[in-house]
Backbone of each chain as ProteinMPNN parsed JSONL, in Angstrom:
{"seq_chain_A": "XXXXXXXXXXXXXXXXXXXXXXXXXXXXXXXXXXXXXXXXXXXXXXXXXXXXXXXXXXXXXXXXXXXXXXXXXXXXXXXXXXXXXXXXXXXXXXXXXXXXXXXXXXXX", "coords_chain_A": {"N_chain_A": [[2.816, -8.954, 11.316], [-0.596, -9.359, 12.192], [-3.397, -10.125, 10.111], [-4.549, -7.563, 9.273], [-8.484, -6.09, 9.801], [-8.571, -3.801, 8.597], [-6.522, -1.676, 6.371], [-4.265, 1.029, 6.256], [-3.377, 2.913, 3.973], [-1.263, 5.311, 3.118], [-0.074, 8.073, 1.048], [3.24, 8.411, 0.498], [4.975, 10.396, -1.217], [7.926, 12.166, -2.444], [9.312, 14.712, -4.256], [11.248, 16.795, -6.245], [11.29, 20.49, -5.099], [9.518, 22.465, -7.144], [9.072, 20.643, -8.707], [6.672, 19.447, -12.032], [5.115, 18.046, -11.008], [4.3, 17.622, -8.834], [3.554, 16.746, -5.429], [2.667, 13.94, -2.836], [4.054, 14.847, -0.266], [5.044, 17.448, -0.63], [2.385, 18.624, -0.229], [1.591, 18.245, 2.339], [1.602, 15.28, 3.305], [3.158, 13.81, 5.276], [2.324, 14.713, 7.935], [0.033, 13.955, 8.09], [0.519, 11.392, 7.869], [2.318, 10.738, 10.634], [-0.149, 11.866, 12.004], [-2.052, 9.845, 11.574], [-0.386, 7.235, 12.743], [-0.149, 8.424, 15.749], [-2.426, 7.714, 16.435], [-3.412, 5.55, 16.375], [-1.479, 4.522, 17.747], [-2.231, 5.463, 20.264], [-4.856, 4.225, 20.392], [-4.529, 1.941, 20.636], [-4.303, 0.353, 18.283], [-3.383, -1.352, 16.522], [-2.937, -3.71, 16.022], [-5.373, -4.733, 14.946], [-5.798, -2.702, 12.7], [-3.937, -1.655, 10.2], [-1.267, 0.337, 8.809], [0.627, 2.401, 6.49], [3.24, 3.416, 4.896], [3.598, 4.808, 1.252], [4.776, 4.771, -2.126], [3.975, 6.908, -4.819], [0.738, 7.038, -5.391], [-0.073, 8.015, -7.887], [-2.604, 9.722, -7.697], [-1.896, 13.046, -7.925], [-2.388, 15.516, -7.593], [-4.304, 15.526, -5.814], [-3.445, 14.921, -3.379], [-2.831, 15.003, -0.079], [-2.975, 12.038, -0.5], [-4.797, 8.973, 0.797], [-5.344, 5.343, 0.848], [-8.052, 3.061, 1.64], [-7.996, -0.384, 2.254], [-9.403, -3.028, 2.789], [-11.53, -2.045, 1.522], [-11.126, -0.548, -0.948], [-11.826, 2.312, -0.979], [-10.509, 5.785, -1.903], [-9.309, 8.23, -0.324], [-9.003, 11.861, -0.817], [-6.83, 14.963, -0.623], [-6.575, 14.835, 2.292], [-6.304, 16.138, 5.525], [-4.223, 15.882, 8.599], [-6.195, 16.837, 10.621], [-8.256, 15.743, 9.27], [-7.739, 13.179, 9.959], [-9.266, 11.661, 12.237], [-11.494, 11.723, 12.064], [-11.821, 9.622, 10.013], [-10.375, 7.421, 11.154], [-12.52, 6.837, 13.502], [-14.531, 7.078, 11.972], [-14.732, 5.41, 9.567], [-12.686, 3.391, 10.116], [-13.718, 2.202, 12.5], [-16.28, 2.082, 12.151], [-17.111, 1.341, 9.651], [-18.031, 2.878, 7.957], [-17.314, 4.5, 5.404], [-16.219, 7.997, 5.138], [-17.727, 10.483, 3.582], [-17.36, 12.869, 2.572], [-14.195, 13.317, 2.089], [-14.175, 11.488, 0.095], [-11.859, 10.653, -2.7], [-12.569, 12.132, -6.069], [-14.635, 11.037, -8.581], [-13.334, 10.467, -10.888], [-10.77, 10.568, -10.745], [-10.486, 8.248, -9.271], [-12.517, 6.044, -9.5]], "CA_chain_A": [[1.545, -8.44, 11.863], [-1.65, -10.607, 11.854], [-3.851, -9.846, 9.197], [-5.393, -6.139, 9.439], [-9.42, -5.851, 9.706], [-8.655, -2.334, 7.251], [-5.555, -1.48, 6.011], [-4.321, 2.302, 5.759], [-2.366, 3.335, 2.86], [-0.485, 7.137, 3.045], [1.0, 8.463, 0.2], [4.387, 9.642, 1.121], [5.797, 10.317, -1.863], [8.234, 13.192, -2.137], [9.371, 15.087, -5.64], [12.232, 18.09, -5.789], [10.441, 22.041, -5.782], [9.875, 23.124, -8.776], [8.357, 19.375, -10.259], [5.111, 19.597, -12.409], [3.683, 17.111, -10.795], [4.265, 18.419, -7.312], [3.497, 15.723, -4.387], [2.049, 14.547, -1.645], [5.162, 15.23, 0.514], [5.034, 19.007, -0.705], [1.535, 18.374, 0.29], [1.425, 18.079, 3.872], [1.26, 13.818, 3.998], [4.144, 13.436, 6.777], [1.596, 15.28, 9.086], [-1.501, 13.014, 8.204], [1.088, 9.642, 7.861], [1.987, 11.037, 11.91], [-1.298, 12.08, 13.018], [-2.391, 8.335, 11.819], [0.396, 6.713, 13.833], [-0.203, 8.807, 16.749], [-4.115, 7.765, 16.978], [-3.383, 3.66, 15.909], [-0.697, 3.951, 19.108], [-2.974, 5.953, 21.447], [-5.917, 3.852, 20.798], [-4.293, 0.872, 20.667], [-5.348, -0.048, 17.069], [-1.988, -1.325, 15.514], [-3.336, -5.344, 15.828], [-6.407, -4.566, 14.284], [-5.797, -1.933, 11.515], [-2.617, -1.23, 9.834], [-0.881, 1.314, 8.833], [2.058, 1.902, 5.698], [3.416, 4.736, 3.685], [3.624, 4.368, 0.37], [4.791, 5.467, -3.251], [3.528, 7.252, -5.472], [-0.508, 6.537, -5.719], [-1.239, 8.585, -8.892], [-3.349, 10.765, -8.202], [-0.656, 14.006, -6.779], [-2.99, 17.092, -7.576], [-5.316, 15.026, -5.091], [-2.65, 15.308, -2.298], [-2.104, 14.391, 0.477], [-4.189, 10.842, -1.13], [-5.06, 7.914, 1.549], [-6.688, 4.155, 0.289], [-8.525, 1.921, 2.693], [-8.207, -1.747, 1.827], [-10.198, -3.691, 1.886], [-12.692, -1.188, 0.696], [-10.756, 0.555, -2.365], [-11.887, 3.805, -0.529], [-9.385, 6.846, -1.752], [-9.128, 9.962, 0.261], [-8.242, 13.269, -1.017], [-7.026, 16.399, -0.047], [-6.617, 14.977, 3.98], [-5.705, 16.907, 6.44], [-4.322, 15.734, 9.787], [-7.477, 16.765, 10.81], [-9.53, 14.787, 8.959], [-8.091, 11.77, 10.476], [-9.936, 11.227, 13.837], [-12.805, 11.031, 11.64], [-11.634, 8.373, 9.127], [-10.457, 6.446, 12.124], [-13.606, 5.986, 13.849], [-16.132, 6.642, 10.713], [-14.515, 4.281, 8.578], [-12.223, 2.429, 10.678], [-14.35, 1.536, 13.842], [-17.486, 2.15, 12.428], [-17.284, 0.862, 8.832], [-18.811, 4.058, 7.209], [-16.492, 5.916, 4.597], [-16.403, 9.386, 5.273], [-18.364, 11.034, 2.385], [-16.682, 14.308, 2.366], [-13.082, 13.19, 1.894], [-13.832, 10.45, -1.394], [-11.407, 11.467, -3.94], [-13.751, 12.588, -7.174], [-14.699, 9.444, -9.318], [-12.586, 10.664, -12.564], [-10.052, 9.798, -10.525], [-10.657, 6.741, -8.528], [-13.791, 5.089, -9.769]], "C_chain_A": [[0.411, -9.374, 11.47], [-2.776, -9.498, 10.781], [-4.969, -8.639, 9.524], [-7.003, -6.593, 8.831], [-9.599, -4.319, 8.095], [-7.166, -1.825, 7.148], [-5.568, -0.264, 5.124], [-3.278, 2.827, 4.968], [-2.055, 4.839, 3.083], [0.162, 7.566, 2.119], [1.83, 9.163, 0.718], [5.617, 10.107, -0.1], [6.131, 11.902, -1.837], [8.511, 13.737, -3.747], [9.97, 16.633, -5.23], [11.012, 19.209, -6.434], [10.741, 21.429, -7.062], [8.642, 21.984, -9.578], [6.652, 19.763, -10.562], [3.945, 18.793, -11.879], [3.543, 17.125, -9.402], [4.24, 16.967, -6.353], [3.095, 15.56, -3.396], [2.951, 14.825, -0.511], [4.756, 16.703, 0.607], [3.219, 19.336, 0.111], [0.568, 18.773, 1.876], [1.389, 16.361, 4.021], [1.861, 13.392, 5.163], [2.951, 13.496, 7.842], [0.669, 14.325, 9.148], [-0.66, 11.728, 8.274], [1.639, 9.997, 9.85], [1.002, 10.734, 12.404], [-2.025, 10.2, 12.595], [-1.641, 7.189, 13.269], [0.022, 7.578, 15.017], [-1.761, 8.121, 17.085], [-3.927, 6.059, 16.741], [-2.588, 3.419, 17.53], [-1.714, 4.244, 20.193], [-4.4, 5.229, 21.491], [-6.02, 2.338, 20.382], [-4.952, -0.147, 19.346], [-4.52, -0.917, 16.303], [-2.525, -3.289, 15.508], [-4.642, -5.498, 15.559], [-6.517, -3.8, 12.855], [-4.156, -2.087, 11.436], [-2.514, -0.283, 8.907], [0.552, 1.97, 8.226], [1.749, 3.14, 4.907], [3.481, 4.0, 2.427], [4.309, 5.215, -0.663], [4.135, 6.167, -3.455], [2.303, 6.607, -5.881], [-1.291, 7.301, -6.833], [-1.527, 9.73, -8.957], [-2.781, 12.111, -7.388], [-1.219, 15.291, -6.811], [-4.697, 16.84, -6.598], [-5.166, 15.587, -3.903], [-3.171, 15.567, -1.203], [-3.427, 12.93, 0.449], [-3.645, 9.219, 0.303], [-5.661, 7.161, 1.133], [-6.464, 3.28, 1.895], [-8.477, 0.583, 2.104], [-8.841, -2.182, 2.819], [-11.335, -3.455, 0.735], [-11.933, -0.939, -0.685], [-11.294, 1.565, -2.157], [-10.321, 4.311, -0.984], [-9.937, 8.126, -1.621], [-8.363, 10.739, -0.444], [-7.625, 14.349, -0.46], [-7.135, 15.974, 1.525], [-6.093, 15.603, 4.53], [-5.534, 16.198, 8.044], [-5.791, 16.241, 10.271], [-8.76, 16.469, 10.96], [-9.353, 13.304, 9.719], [-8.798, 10.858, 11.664], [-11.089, 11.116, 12.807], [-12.416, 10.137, 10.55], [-11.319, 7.23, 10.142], [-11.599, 6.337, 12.565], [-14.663, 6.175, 12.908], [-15.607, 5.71, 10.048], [-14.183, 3.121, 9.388], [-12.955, 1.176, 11.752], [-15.318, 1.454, 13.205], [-17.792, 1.333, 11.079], [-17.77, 1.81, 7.825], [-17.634, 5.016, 6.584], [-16.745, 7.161, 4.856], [-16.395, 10.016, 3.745], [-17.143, 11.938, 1.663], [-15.298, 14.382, 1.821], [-12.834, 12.185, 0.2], [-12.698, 11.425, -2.257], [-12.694, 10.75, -5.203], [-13.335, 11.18, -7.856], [-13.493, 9.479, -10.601], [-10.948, 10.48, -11.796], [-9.756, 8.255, -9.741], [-11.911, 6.303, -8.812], [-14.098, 4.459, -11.092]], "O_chain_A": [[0.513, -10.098, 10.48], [-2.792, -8.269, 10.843], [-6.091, -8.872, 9.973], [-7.096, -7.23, 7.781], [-10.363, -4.099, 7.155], [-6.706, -1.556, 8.258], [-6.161, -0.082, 4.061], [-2.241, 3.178, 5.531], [-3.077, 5.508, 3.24], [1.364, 7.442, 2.353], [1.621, 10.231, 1.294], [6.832, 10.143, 0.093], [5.341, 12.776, -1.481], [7.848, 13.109, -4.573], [9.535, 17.413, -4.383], [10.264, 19.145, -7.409], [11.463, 20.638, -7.669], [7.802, 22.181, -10.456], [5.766, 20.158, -9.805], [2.725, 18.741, -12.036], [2.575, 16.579, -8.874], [5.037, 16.096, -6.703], [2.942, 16.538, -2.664], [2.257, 15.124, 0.462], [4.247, 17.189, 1.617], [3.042, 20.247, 0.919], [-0.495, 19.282, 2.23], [1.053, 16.088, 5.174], [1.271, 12.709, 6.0], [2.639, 12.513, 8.514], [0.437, 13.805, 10.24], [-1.275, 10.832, 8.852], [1.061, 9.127, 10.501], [0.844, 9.737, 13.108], [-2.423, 9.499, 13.525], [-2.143, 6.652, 14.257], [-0.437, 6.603, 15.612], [-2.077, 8.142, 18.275], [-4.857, 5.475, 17.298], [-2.887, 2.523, 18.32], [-2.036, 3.353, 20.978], [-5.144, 5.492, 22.436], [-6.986, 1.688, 19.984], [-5.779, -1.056, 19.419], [-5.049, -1.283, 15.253], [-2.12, -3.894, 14.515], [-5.136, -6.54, 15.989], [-7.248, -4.244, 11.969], [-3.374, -2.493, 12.296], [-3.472, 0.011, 8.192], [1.509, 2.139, 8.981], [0.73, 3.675, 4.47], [3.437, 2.77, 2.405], [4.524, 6.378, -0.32], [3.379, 6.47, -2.532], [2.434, 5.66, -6.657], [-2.516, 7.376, -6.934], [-1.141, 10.618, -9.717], [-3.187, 12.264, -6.236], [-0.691, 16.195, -6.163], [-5.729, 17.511, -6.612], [-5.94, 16.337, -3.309], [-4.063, 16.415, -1.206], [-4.441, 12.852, 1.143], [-2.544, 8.719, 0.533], [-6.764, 7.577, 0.778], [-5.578, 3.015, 2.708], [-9.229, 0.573, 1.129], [-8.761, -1.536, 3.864], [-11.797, -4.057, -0.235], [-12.599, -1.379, -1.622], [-11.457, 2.164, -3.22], [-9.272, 3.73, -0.706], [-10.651, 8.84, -2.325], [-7.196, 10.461, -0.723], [-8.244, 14.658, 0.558], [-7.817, 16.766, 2.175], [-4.996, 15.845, 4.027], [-6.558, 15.974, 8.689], [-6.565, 15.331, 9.97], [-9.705, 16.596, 11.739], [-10.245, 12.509, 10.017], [-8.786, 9.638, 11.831], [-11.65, 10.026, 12.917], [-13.529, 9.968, 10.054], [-11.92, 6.162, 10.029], [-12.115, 5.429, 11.913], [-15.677, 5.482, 12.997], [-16.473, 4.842, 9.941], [-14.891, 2.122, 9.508], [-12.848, -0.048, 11.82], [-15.771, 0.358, 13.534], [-18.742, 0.561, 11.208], [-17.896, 1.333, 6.697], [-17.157, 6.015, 7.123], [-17.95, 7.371, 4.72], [-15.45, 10.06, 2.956], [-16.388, 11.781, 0.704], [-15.035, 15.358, 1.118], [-11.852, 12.152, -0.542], [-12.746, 12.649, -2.387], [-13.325, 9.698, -5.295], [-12.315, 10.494, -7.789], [-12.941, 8.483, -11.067], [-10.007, 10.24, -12.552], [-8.818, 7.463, -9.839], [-12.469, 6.213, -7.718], [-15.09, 3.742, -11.218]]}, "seq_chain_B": "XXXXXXXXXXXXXXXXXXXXXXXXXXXXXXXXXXXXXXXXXXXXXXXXXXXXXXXXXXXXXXXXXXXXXXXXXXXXXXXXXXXXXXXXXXXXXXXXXXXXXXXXXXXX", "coords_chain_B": {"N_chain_B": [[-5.351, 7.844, -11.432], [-7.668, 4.677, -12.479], [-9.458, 3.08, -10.498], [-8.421, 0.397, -9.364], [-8.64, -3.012, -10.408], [-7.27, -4.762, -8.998], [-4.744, -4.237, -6.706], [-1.539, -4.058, -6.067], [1.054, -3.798, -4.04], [4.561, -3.388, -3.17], [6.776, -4.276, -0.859], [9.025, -1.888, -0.127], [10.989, -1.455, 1.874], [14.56, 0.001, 3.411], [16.902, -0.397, 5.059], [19.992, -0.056, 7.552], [23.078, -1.71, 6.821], [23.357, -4.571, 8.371], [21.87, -3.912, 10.502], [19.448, -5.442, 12.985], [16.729, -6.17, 12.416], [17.075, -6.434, 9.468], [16.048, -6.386, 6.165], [13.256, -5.46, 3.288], [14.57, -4.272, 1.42], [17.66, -5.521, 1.495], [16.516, -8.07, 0.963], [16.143, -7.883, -1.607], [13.978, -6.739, -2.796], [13.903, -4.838, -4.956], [14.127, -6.002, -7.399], [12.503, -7.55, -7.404], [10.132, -5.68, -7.549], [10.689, -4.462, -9.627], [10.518, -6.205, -11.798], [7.76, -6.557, -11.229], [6.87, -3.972, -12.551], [8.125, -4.21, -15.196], [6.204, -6.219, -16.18], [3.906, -5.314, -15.722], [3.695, -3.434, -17.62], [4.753, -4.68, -19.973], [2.513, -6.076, -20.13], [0.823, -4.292, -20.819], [-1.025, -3.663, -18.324], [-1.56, -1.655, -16.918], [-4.049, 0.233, -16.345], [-5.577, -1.76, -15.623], [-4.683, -3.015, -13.222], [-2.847, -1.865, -10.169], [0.277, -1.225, -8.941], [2.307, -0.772, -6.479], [4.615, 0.679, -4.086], [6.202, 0.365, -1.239], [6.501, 1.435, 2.445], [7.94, -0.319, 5.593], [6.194, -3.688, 5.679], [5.822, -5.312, 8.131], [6.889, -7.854, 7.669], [9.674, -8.896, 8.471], [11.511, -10.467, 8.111], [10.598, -12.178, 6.309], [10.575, -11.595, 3.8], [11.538, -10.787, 0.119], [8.328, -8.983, 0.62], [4.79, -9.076, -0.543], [1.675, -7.728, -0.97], [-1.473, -8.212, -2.088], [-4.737, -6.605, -2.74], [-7.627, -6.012, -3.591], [-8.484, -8.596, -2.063], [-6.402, -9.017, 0.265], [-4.232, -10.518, 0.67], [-1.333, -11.947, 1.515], [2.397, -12.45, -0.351], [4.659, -14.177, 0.626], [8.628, -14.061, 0.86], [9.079, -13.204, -2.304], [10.21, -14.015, -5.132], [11.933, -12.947, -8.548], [11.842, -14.3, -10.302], [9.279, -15.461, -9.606], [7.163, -13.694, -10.241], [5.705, -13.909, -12.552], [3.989, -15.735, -12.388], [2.274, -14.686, -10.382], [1.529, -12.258, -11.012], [-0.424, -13.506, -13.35], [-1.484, -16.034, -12.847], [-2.657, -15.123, -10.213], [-3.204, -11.767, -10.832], [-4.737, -11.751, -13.18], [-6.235, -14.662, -13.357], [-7.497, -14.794, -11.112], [-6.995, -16.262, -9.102], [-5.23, -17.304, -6.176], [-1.615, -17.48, -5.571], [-0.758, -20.427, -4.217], [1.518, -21.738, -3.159], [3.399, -19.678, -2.403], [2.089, -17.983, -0.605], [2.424, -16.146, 2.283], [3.216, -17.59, 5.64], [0.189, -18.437, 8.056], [0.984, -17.7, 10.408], [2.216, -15.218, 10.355], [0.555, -13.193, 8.704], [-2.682, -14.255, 9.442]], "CA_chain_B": [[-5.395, 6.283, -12.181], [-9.199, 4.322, -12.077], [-9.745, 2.367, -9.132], [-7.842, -0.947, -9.855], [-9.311, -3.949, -10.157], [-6.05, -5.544, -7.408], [-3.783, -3.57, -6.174], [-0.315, -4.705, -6.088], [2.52, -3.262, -3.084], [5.475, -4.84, -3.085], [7.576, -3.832, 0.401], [11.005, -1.399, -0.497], [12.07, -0.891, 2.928], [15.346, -0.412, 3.046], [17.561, -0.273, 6.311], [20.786, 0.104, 6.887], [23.33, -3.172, 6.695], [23.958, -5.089, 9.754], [20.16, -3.918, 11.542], [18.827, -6.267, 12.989], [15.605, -6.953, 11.603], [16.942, -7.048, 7.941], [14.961, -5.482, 5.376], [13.085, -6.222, 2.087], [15.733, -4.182, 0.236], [18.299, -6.262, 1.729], [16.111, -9.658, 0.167], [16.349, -8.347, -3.029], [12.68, -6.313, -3.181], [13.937, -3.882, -5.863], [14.404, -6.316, -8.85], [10.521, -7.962, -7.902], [9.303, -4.363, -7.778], [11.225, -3.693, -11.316], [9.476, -7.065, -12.984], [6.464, -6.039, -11.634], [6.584, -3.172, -13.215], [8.136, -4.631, -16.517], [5.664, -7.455, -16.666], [2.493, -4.792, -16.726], [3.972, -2.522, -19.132], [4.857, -5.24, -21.074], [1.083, -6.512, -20.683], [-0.737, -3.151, -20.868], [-1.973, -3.689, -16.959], [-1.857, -0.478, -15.51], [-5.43, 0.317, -16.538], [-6.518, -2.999, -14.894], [-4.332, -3.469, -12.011], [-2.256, -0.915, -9.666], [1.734, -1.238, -8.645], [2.486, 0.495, -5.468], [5.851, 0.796, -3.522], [5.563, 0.799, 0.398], [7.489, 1.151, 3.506], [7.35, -1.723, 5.976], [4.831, -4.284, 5.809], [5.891, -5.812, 8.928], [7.046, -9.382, 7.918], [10.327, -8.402, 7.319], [11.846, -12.055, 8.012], [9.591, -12.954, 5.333], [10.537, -10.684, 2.871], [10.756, -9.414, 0.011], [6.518, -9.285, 0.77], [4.007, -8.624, -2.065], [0.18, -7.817, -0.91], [-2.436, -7.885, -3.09], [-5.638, -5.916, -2.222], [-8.295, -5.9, -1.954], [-8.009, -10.023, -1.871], [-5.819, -9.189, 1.087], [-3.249, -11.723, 0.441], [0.344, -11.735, 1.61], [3.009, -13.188, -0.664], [6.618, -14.623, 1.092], [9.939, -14.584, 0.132], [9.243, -13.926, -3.526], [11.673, -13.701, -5.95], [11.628, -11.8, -9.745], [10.911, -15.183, -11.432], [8.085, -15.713, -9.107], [5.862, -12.909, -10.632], [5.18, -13.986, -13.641], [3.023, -16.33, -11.673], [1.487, -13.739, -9.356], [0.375, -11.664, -12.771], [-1.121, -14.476, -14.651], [-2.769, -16.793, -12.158], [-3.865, -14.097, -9.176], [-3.972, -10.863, -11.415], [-5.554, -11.901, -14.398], [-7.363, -15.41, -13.599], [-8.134, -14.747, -9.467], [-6.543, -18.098, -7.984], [-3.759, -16.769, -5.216], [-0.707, -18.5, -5.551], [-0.662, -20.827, -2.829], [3.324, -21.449, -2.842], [4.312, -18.354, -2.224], [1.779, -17.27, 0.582], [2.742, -15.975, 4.127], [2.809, -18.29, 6.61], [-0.586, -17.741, 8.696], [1.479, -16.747, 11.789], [2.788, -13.91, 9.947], [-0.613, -12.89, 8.13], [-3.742, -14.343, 9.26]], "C_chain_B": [[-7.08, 5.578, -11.776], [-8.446, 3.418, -11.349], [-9.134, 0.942, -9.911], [-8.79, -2.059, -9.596], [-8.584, -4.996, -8.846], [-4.931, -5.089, -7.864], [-2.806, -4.106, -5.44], [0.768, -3.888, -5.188], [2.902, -4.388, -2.344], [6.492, -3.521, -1.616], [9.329, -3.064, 0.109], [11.208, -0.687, 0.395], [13.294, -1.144, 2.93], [15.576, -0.126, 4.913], [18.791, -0.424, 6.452], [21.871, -1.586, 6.724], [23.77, -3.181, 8.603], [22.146, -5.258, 10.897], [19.552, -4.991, 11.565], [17.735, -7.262, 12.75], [16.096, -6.985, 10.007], [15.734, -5.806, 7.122], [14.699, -6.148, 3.934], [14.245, -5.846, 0.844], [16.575, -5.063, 0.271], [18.166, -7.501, 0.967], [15.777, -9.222, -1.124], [14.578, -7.622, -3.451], [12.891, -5.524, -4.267], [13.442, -4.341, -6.834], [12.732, -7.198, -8.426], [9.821, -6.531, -7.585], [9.698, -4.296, -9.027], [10.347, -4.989, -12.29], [8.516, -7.339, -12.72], [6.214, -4.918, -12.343], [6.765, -3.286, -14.932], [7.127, -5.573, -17.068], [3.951, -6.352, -16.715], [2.841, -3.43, -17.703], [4.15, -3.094, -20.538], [3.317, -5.617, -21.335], [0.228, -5.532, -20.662], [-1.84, -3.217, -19.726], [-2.581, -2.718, -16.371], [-2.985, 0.122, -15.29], [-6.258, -0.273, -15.426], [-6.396, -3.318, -13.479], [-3.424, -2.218, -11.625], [-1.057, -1.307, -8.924], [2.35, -0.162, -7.573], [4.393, -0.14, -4.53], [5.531, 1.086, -2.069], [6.569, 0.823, 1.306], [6.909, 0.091, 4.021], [6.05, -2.33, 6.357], [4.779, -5.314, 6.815], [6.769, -7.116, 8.981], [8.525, -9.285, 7.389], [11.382, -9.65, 7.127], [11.128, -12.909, 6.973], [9.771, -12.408, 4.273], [11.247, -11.03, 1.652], [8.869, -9.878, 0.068], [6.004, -8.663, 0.001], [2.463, -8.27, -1.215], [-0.629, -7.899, -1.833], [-4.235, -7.467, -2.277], [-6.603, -5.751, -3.559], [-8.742, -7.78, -1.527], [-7.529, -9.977, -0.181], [-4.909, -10.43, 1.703], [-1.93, -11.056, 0.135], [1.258, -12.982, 0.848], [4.403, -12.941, 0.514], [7.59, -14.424, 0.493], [10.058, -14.637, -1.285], [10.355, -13.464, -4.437], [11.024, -13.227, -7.693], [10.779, -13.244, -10.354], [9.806, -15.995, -10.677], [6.561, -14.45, -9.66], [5.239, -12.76, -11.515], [3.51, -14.597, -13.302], [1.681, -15.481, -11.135], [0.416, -13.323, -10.532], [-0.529, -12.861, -13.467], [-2.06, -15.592, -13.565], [-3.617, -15.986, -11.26], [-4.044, -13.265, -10.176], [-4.942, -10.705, -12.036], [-6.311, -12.805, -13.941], [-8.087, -15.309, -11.71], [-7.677, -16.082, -8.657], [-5.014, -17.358, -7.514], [-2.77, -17.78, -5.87], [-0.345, -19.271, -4.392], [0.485, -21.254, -2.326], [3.92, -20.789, -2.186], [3.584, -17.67, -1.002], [2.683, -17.562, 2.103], [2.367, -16.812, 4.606], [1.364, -17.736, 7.206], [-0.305, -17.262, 9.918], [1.968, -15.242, 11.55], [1.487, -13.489, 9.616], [-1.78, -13.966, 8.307], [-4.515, -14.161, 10.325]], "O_chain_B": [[-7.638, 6.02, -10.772], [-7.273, 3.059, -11.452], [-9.527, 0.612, -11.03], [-9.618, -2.031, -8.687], [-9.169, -5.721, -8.041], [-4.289, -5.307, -8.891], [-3.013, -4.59, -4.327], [1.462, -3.181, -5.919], [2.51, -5.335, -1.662], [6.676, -2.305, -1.654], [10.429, -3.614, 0.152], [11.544, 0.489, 0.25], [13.618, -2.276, 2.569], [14.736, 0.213, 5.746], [19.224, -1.03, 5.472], [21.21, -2.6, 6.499], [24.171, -2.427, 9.49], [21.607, -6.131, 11.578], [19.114, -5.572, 10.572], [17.689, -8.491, 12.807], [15.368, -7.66, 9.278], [15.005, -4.873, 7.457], [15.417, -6.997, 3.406], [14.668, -6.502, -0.108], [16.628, -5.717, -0.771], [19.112, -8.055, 0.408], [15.162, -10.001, -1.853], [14.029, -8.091, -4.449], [11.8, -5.375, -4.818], [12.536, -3.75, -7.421], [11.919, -7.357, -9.337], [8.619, -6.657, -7.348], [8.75, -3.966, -9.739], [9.678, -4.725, -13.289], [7.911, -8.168, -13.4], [5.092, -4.917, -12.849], [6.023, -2.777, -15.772], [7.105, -5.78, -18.281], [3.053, -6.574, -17.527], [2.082, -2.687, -18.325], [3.944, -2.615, -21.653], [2.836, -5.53, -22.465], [-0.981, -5.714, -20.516], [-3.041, -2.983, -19.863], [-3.582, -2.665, -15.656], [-3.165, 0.608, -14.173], [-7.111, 0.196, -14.672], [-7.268, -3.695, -12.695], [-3.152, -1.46, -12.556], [-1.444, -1.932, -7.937], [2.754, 0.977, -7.81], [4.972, -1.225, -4.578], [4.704, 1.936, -1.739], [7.599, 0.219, 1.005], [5.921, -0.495, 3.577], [5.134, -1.854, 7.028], [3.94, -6.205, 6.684], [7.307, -7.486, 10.025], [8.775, -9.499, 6.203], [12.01, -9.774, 6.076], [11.143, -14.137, 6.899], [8.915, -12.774, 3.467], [11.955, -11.967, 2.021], [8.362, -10.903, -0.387], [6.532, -7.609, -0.352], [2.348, -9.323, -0.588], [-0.087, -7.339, -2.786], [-4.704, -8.129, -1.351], [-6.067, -5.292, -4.568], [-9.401, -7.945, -0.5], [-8.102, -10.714, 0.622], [-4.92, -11.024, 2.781], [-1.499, -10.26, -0.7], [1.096, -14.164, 1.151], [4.896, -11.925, 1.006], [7.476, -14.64, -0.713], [10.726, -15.516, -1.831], [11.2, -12.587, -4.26], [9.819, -13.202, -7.945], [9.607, -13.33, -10.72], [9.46, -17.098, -11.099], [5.356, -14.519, -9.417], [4.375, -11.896, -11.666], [2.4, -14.221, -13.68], [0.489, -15.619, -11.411], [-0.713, -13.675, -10.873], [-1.429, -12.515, -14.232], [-3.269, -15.78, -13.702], [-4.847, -15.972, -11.3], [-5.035, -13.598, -10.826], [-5.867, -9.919, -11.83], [-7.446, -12.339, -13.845], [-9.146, -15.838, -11.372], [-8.194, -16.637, -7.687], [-4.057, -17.006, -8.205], [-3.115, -18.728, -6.575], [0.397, -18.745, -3.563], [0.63, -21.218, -1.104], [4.853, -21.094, -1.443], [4.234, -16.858, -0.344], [3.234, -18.497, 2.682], [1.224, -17.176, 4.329], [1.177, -16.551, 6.93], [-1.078, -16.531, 10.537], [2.062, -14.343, 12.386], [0.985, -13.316, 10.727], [-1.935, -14.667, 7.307], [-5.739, -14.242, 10.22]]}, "name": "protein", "num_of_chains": 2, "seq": "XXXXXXXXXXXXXXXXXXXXXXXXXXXXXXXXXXXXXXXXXXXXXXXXXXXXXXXXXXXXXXXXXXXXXXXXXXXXXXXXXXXXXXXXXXXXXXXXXXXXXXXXXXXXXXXXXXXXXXXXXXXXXXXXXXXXXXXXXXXXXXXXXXXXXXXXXXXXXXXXXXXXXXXXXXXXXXXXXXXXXXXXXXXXXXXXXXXXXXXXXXXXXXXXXXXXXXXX"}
């Protein structure tokens, strides 16, 4: 792939019931690592942004946790939902979406 | 975890044998994910810098592939006793390794 303008990280990490440290799998991330891919294909974004699951990013009582590179933006707590607005507030537009930062005591 | 100073995902797609594109498991991504991880435990990094695990990062003829973020620099083909390098000239002093980068048809 040629070198992504913003590059979207997904935590997809999974972890059996029961674990203390729970996950963003248990989470809901599948749905938001989807609803990304569905909006990168439908708006033809995939040679401009990119778009990768990932490990384990840490912070799992954040869940379901997203980072923007180049920024070092990390999302919390997303919801399929939230992502039509991280795609064009952040993505297209350059503007982090406030509302979603994960809290500084963990990422700052 | 605090916001890293460069953020390290190394590519552990796996796939199965024979598939045609290959995969980074296939080139051996496990054991440079395992001495990245031994080489900042041994140096007390994880504070400083961040170690992530990813599905594919596209280049997979190029693989195993390293990023570093927010730099946004793709390593090639690297191998375990290539990361001593990575850690000590990019992590710690900021000079990429220019050996080991992606072609710019693949990443730029």
């Amino acid at each position: 792939m040629p070198k992504p303008q913003k590059h979207v990280f997904v935590c997809a990490q999974a972890r059996p019931p029961g674990h203390p440290r729970g996950s963003c799998a248990q989470l809901g991330c599948a749905q938001v690592l989807q609803t990304f891919a569905q909006q990168f294909e439908q708006g033809q974004l995939y040679g401009q942004f990119a778009l990768t699951s990932t490990g384990c990013l840490g912070a799992c009582d954040q869940g379901p946790t997203v980072i923007v590179y180049p920024d070092a933006v990390m999302y919390a707590k997303v919801k399929p939902e939230d992502v039509a607005e991280i795609v064009s507030g952040h993505l297209k537009e350059g503007a982090p979406v406030e509302r979603l930062l994960a809290p500084a005591a963990v990422w700052g």
